[in-house]
RODREN-554747 format. One record per residue (C-alpha): residue number from 1; residue in one letter; x, y, z. Coordinates in nm, 4 decimals, always signed. Layout:
<pts>
<pt NUM 'A' <X Y Z>>
...
</pts>
This chain:
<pts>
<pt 1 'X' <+8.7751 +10.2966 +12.4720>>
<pt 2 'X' <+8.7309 +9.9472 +12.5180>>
<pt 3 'X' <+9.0023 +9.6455 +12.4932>>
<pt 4 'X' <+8.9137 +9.5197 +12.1281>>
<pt 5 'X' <+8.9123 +9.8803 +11.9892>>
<pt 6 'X' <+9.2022 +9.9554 +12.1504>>
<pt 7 'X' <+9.3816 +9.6641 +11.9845>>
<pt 8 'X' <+9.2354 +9.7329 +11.6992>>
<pt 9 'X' <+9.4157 +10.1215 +11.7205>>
<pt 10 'X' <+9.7310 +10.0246 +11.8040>>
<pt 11 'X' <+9.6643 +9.7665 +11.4820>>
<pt 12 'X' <+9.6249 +10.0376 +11.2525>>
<pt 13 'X' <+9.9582 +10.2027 +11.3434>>
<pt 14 'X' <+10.1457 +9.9479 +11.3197>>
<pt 15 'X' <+9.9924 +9.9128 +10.9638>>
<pt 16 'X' <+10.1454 +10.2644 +10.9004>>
<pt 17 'X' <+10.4735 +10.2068 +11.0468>>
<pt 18 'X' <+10.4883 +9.8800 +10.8151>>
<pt 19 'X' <+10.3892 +10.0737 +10.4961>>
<pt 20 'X' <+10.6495 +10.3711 +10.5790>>
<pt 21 'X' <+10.9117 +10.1097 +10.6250>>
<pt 22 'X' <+10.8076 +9.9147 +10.2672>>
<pt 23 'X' <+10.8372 +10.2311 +10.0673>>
<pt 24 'X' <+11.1613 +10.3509 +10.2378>>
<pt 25 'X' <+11.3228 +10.0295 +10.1189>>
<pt 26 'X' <+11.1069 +9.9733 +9.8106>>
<pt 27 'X' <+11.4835 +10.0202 +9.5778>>
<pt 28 'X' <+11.6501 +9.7082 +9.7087>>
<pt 29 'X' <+11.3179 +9.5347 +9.8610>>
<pt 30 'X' <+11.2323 +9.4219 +9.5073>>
<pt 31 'X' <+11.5260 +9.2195 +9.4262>>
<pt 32 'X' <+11.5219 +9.0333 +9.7369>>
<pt 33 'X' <+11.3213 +8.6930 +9.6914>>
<pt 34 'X' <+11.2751 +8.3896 +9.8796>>
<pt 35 'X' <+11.0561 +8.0947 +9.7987>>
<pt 36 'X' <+11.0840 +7.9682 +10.1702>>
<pt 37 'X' <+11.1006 +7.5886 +10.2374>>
<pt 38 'X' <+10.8328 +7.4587 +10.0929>>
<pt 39 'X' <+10.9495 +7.3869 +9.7471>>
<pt 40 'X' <+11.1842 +7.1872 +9.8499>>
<pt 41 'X' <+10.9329 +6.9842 +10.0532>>
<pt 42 'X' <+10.7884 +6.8823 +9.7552>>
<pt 43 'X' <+11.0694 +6.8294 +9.5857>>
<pt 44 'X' <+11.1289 +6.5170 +9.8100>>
<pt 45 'X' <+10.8146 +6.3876 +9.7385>>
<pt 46 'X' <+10.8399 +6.3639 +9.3699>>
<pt 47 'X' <+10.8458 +6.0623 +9.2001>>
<pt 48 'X' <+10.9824 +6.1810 +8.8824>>
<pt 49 'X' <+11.3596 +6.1025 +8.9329>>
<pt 50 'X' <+11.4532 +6.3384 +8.5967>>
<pt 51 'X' <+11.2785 +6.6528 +8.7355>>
<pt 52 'X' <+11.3468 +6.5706 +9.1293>>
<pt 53 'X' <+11.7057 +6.6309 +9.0113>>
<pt 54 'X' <+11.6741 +6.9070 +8.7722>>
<pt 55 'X' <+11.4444 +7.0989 +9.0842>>
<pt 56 'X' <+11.7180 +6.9671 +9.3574>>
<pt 57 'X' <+12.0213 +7.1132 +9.1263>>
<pt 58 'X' <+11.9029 +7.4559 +9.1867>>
<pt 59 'X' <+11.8873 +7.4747 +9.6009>>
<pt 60 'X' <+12.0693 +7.7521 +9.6894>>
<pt 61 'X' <+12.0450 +7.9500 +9.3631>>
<pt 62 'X' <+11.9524 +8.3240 +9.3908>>
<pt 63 'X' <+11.6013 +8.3463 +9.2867>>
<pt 64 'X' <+11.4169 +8.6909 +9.1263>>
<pt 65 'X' <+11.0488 +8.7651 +9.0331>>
<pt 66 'X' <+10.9334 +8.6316 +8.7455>>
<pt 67 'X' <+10.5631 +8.6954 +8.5847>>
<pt 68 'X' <+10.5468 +8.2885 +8.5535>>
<pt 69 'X' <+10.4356 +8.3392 +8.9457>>
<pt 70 'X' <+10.1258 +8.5104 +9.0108>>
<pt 71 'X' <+9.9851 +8.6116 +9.3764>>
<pt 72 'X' <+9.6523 +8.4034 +9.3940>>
<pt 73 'X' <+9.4911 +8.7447 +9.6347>>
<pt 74 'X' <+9.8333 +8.7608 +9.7454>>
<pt 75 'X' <+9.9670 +8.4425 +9.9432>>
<pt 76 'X' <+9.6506 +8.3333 +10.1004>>
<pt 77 'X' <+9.7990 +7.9671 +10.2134>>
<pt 78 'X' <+9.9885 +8.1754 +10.4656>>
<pt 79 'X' <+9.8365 +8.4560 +10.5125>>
<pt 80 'X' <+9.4924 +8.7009 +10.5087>>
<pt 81 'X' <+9.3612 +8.7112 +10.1522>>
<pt 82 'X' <+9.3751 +9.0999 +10.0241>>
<pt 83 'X' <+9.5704 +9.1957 +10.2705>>
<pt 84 'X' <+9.8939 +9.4027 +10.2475>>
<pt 85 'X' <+10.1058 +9.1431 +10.4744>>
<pt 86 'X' <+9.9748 +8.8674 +10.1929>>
<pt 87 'X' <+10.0408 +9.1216 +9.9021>>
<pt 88 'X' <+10.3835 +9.1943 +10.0519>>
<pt 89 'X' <+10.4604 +8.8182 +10.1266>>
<pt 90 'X' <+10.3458 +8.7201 +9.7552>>
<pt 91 'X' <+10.6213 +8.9922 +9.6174>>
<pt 92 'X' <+10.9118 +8.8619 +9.8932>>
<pt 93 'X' <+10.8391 +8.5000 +9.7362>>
<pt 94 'X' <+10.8957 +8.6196 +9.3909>>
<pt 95 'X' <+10.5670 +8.6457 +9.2002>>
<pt 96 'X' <+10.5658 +8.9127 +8.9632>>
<pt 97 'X' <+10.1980 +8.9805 +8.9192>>
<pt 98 'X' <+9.9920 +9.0247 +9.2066>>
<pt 99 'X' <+9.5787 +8.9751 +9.2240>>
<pt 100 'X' <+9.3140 +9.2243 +9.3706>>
<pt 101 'X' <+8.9650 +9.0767 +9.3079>>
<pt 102 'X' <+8.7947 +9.4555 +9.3046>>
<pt 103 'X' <+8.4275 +9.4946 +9.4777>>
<pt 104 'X' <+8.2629 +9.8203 +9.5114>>
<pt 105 'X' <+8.1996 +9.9671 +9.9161>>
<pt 106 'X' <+7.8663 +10.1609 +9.9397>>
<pt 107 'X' <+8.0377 +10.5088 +9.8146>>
<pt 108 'X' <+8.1120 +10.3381 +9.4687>>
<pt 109 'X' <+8.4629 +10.2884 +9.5799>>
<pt 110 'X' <+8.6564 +9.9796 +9.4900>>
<pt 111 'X' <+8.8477 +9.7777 +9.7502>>
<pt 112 'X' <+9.0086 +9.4529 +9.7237>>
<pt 113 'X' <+8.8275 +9.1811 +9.8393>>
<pt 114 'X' <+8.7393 +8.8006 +9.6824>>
<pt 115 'X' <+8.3458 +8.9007 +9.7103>>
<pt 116 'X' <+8.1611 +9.1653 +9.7673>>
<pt 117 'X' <+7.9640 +8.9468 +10.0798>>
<pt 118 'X' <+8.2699 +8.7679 +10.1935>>
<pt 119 'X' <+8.3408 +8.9992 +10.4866>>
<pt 120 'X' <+8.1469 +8.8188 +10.7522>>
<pt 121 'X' <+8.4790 +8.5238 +10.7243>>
<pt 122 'X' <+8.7868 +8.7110 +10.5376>>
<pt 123 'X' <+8.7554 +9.0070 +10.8191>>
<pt 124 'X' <+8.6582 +9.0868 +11.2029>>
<pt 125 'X' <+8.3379 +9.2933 +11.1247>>
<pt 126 'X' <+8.1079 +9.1002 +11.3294>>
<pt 127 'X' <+8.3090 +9.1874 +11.6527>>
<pt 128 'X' <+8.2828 +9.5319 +11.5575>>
<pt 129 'X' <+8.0073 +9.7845 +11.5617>>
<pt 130 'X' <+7.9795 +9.7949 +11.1862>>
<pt 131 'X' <+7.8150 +9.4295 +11.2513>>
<pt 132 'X' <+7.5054 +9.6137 +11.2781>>
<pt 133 'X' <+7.5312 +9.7565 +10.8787>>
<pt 134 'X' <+7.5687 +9.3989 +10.7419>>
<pt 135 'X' <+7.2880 +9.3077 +10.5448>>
<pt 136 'X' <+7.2468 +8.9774 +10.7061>>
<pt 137 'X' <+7.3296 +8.9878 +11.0816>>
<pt 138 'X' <+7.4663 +8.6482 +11.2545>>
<pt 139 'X' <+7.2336 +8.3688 +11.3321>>
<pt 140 'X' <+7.3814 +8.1059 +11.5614>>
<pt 141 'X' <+7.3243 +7.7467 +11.4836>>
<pt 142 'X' <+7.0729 +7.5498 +11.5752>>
<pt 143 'X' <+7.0252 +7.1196 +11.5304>>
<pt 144 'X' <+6.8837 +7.1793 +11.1654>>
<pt 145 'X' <+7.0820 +7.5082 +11.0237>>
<pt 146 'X' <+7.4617 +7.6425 +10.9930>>
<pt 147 'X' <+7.5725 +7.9844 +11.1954>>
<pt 148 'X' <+7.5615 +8.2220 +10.9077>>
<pt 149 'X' <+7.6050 +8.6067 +10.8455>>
<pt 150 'X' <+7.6031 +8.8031 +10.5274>>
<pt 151 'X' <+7.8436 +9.1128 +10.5310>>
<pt 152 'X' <+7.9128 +9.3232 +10.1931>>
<pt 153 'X' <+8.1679 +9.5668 +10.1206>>
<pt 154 'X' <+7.8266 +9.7293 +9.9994>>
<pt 155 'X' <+7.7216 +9.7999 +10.3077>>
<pt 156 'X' <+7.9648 +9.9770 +10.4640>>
<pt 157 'X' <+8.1823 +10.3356 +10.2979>>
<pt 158 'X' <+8.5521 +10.3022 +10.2033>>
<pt 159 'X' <+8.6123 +10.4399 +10.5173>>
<pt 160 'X' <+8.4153 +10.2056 +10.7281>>
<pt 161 'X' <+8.5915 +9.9443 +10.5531>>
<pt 162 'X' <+8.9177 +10.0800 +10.5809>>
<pt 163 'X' <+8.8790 +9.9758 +10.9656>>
<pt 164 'X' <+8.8629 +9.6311 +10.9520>>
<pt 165 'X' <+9.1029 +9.3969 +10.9833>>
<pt 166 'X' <+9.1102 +9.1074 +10.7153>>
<pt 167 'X' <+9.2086 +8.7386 +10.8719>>
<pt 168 'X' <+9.1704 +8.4173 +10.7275>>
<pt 169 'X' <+8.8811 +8.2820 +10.5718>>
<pt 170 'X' <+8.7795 +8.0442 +10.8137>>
<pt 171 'X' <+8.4685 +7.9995 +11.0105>>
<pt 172 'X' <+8.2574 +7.7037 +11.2501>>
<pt 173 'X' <+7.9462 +7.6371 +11.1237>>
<pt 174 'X' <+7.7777 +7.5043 +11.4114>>
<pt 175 'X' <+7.8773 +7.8175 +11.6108>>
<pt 176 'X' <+7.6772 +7.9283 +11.8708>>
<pt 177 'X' <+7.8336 +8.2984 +11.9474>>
<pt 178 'X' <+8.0431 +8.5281 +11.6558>>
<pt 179 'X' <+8.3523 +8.4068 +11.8616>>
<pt 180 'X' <+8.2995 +8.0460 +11.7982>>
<pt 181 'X' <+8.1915 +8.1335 +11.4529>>
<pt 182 'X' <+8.5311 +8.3193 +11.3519>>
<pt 183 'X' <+8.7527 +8.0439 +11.5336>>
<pt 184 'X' <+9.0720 +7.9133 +11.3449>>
<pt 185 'X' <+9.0721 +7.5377 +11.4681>>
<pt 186 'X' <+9.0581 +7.4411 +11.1221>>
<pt 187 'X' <+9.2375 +7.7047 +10.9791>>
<pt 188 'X' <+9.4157 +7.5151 +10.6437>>
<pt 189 'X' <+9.7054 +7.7657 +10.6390>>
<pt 190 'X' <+10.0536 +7.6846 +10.6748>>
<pt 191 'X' <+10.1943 +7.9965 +10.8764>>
<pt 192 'X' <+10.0737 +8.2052 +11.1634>>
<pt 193 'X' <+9.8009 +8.3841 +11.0512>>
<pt 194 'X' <+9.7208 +8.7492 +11.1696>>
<pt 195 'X' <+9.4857 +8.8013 +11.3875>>
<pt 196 'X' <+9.4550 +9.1777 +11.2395>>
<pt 197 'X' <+9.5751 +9.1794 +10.8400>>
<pt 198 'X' <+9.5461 +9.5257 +10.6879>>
<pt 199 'X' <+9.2616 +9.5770 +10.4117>>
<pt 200 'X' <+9.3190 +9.7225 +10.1187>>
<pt 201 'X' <+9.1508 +9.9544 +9.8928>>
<pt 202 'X' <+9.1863 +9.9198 +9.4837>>
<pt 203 'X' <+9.3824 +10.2289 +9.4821>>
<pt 204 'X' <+9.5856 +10.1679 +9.8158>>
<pt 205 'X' <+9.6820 +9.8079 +9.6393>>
<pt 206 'X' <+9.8265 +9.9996 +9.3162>>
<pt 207 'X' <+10.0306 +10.2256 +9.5629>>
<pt 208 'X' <+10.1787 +9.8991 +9.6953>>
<pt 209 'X' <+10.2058 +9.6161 +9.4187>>
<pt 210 'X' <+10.3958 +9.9523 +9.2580>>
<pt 211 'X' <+10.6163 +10.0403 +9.4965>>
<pt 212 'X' <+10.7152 +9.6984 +9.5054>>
<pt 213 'X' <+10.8394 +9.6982 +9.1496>>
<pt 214 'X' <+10.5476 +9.4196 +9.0575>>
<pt 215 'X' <+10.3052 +9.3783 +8.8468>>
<pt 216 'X' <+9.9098 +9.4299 +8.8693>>
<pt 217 'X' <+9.6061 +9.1583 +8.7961>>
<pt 218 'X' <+9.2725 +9.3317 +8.9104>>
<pt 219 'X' <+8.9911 +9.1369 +8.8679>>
<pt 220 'X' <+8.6667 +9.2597 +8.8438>>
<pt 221 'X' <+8.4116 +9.1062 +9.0393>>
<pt 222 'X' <+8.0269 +9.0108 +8.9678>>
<pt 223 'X' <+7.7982 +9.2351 +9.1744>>
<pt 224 'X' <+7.4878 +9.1963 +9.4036>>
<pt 225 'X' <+7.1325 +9.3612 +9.2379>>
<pt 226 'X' <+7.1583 +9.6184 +9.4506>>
<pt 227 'X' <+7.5193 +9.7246 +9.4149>>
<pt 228 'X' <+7.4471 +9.7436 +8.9920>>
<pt 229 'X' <+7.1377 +9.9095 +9.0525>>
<pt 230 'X' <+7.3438 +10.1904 +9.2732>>
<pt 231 'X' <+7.6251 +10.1643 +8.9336>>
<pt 232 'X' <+7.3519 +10.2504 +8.6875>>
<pt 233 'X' <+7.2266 +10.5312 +8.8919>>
<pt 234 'X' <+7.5235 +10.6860 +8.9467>>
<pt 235 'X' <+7.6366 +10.7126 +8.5896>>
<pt 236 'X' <+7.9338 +10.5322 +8.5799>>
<pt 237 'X' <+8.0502 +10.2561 +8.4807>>
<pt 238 'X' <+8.2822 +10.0043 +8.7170>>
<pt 239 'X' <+8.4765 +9.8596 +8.4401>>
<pt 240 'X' <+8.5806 +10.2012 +8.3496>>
<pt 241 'X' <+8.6628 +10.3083 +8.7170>>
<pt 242 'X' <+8.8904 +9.9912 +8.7591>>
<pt 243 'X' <+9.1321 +10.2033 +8.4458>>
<pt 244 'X' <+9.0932 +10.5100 +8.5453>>
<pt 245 'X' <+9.2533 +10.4187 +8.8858>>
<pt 246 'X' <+9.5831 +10.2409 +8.6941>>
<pt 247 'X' <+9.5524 +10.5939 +8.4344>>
<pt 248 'X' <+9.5590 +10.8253 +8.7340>>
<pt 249 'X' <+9.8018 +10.6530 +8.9695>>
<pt 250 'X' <+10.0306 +10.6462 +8.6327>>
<pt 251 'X' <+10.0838 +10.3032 +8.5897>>
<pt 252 'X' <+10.1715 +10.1226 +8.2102>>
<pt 253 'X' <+9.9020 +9.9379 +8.0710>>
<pt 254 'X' <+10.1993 +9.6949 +7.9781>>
<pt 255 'X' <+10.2266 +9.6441 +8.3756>>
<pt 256 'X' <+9.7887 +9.5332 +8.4345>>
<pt 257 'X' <+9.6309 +9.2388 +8.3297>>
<pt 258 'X' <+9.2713 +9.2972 +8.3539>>
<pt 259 'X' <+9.0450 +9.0646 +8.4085>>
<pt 260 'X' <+8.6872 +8.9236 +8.4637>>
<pt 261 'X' <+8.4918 +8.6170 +8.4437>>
<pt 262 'X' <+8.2125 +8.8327 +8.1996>>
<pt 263 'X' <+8.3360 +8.8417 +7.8068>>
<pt 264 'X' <+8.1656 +9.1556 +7.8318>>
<pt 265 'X' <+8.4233 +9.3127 +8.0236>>
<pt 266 'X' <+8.7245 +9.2207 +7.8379>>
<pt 267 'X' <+8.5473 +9.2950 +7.4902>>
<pt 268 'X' <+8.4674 +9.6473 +7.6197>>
<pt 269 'X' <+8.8209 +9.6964 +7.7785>>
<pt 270 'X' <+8.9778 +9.6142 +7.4324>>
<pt 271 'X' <+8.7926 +9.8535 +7.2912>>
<pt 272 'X' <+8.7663 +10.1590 +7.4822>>
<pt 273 'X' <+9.1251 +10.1211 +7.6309>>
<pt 274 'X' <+9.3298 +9.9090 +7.3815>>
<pt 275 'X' <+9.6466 +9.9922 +7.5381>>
<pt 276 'X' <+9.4769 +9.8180 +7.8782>>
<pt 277 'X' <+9.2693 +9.5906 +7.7137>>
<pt 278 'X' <+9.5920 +9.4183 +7.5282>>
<pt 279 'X' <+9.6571 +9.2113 +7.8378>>
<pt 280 'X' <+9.3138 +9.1015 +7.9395>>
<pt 281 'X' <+9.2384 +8.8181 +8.0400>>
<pt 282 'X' <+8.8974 +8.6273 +8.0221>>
<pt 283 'X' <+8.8493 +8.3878 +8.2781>>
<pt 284 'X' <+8.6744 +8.0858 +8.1772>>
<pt 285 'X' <+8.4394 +7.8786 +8.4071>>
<pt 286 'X' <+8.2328 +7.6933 +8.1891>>
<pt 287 'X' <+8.4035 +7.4059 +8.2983>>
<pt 288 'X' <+8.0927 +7.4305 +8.6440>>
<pt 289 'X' <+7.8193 +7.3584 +8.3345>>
<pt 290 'X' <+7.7509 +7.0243 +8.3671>>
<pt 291 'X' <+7.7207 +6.9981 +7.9618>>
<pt 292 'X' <+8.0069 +7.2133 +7.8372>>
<pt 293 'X' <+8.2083 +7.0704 +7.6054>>
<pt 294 'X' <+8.5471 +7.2426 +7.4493>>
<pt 295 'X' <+8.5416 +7.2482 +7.0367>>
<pt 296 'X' <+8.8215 +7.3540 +6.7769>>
<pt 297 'X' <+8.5195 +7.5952 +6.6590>>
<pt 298 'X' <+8.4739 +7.7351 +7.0286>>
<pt 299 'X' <+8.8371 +7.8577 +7.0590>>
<pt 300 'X' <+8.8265 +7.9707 +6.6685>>
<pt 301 'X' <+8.4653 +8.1384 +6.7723>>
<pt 302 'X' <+8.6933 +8.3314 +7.0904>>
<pt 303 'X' <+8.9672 +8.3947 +6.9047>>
<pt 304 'X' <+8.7302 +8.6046 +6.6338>>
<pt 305 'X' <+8.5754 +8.8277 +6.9037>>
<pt 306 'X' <+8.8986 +8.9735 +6.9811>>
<pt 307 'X' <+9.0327 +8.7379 +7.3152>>
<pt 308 'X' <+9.3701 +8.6578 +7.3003>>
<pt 309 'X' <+9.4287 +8.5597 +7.6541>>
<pt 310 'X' <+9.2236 +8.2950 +7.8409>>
<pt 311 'X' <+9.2268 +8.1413 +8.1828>>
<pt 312 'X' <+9.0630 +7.8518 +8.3052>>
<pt 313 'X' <+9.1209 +7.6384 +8.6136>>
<pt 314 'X' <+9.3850 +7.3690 +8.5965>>
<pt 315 'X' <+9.1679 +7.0621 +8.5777>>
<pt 316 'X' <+9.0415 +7.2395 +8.2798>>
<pt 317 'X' <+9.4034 +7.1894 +8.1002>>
<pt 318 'X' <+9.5427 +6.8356 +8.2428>>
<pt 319 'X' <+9.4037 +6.4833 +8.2174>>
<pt 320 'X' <+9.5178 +6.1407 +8.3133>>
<pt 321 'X' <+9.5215 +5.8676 +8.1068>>
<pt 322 'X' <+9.4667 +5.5133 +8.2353>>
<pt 323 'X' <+9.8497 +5.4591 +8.3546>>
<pt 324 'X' <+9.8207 +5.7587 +8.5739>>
<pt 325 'X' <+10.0646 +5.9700 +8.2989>>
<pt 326 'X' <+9.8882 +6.3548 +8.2652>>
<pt 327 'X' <+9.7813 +6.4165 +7.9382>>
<pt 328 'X' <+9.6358 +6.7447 +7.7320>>
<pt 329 'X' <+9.2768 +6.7697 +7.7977>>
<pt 330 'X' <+9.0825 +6.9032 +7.4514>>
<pt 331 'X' <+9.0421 +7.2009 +7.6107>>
<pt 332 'X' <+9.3970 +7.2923 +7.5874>>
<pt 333 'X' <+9.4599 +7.1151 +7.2612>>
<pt 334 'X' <+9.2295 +7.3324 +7.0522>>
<pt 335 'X' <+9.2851 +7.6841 +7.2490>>
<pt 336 'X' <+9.7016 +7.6303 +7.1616>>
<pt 337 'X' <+9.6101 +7.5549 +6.8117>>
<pt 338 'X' <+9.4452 +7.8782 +6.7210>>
<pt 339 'X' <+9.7460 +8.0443 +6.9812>>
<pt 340 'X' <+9.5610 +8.1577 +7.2476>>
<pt 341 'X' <+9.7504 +8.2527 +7.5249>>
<pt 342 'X' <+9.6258 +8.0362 +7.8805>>
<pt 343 'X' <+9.6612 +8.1585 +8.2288>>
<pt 344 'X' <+9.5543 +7.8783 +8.4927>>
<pt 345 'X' <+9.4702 +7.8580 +8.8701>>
<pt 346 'X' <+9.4585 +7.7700 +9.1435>>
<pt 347 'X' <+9.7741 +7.6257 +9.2201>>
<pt 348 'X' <+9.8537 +7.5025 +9.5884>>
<pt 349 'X' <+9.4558 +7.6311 +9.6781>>
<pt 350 'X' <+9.4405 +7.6586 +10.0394>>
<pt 351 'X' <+9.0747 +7.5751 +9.9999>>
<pt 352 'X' <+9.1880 +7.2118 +9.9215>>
<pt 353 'X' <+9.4074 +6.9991 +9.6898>>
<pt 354 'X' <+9.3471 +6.9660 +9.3017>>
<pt 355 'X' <+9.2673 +6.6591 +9.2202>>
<pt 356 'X' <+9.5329 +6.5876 +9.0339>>
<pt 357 'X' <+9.7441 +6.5748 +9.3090>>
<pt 358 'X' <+9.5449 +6.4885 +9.6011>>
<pt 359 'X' <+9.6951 +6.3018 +9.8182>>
<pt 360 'X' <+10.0373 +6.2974 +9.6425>>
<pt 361 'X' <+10.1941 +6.5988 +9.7578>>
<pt 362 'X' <+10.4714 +6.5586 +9.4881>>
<pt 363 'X' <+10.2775 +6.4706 +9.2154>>
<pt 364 'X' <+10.2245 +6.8622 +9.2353>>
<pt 365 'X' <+10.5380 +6.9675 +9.0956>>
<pt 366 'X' <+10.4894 +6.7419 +8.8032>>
<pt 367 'X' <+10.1691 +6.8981 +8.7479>>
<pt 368 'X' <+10.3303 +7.2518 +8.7512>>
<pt 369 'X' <+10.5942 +7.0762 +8.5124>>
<pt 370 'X' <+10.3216 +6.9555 +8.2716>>
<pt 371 'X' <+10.1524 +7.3097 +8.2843>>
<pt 372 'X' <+10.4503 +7.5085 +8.2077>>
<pt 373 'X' <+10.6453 +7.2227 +7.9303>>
<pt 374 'X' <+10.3165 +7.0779 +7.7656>>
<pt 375 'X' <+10.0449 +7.3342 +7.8137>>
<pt 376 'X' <+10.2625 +7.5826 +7.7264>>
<pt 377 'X' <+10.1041 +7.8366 +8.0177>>
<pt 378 'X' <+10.1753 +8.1972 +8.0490>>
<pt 379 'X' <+10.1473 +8.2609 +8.4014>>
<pt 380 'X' <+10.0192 +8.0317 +8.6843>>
<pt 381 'X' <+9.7866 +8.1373 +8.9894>>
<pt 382 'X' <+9.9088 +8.0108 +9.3063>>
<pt 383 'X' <+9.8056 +8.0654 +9.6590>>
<pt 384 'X' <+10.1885 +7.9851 +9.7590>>
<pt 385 'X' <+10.3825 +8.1579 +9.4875>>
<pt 386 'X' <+10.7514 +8.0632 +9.5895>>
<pt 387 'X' <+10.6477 +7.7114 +9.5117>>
<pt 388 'X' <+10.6524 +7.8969 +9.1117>>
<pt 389 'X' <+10.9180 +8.0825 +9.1719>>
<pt 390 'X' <+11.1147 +7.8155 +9.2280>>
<pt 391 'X' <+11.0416 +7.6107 +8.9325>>
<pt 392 'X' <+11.0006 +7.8797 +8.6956>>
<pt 393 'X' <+11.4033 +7.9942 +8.7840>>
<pt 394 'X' <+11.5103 +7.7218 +8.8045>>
<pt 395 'X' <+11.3288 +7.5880 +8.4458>>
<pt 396 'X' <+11.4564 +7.9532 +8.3350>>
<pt 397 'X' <+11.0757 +8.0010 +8.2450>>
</pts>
């Protein structure tokens, strides 16, 4: 046995040894939250004197979960996406609800991951001799093209999956080996990230976010030709599989918020499980169409087919207005008057700043102020979820 699959044993029981320990102490683990220091970071940085001292009144208060937080794929801005360090990290900072983004392996299994061909960056399969299954081996750079790879959780079985270890979602383009391509020099997280994160399957994540007395928000990815193809043959349907594992693992539809980026999805949730299909959640990207444009009628027009809860991303919700001073955008104007309920993300992306806030690190909290007071949001998505935590205790949201 070689040094990197040796590592990569040892790796795997220490994942079991962790898991053991988590639901040992799962009876007094879910009380215990901390938001960790960088809330009040940004506190110092807002400009807002009124809600710099309403945030700074509460240091030192006891802080508990609260479904105002939600794990963005866990707590990605500090560690693997999917993974059950990030899952457990996004419960000990407070979030309530917790995210697995739900792609199918090549056995019609579903595992959490943010793509079903993101494995070639979010995990170390191209230094391990499943590299050979992706559908898209690596090609180093050359003067004219990027290093790239294409690896699916298509490709490989839930159990050749279940070997990999998920790590940050970082790569070098201009890589010339798989070694220089998976290098973290530009890794944007704020913590130590793991070399060897465990991966999660949907079912293995239910076992967890549960035993950690939190909440669940699968999503339900878009899939490749080939992986609907292999969904139509088979019979079955995803969006029904994605239930059935909450149903058998026992866990109240009051306690999942499905959801998917495909109206579809959500209309056929509502209706063939209504109990499940209460708290779904339709994600709205429209905002990427160059000609989209939000109407009172639209929102009317959503509210008619049967969606109740909407999500789109935060630049969707907030404006500014020419003195700088955030404003609500349309959008969020005509989906409150016909009560909609709105979900947002991403806040604190570690794939870069909003907007909104760029470059003004404090200007963030009055954002998340504007979202929660104005907006009138339900639940934010947040990469860093004791940033939420913090606010929403401390605003008794």
């Amino acid at each position: 046995m070689d040094i990197e699959r040796l590592s990569h044993y040892f790796a795997r029981i220490e994942y079991f040894c962790l898991h053991i320990m988590l639901v040992a102490s799962q009876a007094s683990f879910s009380s215990v939250v901390e938001p960790g220091n960088r809330p009040l970071e940004l506190i110092e940085s807002i400009q807002n004197t009124a809600l710099k001292q309403r945030l700074n009144d509460c240091r030192g208060m006891s802080f508990s979960p609260t479904d105002f937080s939600i794990g963005h794929r866990g707590a990605p801005l500090g560690y693997p996406e999917h993974s059950l360090e990030g899952y457990v990290a996004a419960a000990e900072m407070g979030a309530g609800l917790i995210e697995c983004d739900a792609v199918p392996t090549k056995d019609g299994e579903l595992v959490c991951r943010h793509s079903e061909c993101d494995l070639a960056t979010t995990t170390n399969i191209l230094q391990t001799p499943l590299a050979r299954k992706c559908s898209q081996p690596f090609t180093r750079a050359t003067n004219t093209i990027n290093a790239t790879a294409k690896c699916c959780t298509s490709d490989l079985t839930l159990k050749e999956f279940a070997t990999l270890c998920a790590r940050a979602d970082v790569s070098d383009p201009s890589a010339k080996s798989v070694n220089q391509f998976l290098r973290r020099a530009e890794s944007p997280v704020i913590e130590n990230p793991l070399t060897c994160g465990k991966v999660m399957s949907h079912r293995e994540s239910i076992e967890l976010v549960s035993s950690l007395d939190r909440k669940h928000v699968p999503e339900l990815k878009g899939f490749g030709k080939l992986t609907r193809l292999r969904e139509l043959s088979g019979g079955f349907e995803y969006r029904d599989k994605i239930v059935q594992n909450y149903q058998n693992a026992g866990v109240s539809p009051s306690d999942v918020f499905l959801q998917s980026f495909d109206m579809e999805d959500v209309l056929y949730w509502k209706s063939a499980y209504p109990k499940f299909g209460k708290n779904a959640v339709w994600l709205d990207g429209r905002n990427k169409n160059p000609f989209f444009k939000p109407t009172l009628e639209d929102m009317q027009r959503l509210k008619g087919k049967g969606i109740d809860i909407i999500a789109p991303p935060i630049p969707v919700l907030v404006r500014t207005v020419e003195n700088g001073e955030l404003a609500l955008s349309a959008y969020a104007r005509f989906a409150k008057s016909v009560g909609l309920r709105i979900m947002t993300w991403t806040f604190e992306s570690y794939r870069g700043n909003n907007a909104l806030y760029s470059e003004k690190p404090g200007r963030m909290l009055e954002v998340l102020d504007f979202l929660s007071e104005e907006v009138g949001v339900i639940g934010i998505f947040s990469d860093w979820p004791g940033t939420v935590t913090y606010y929403a205790n401390c605003m008794a949201r």
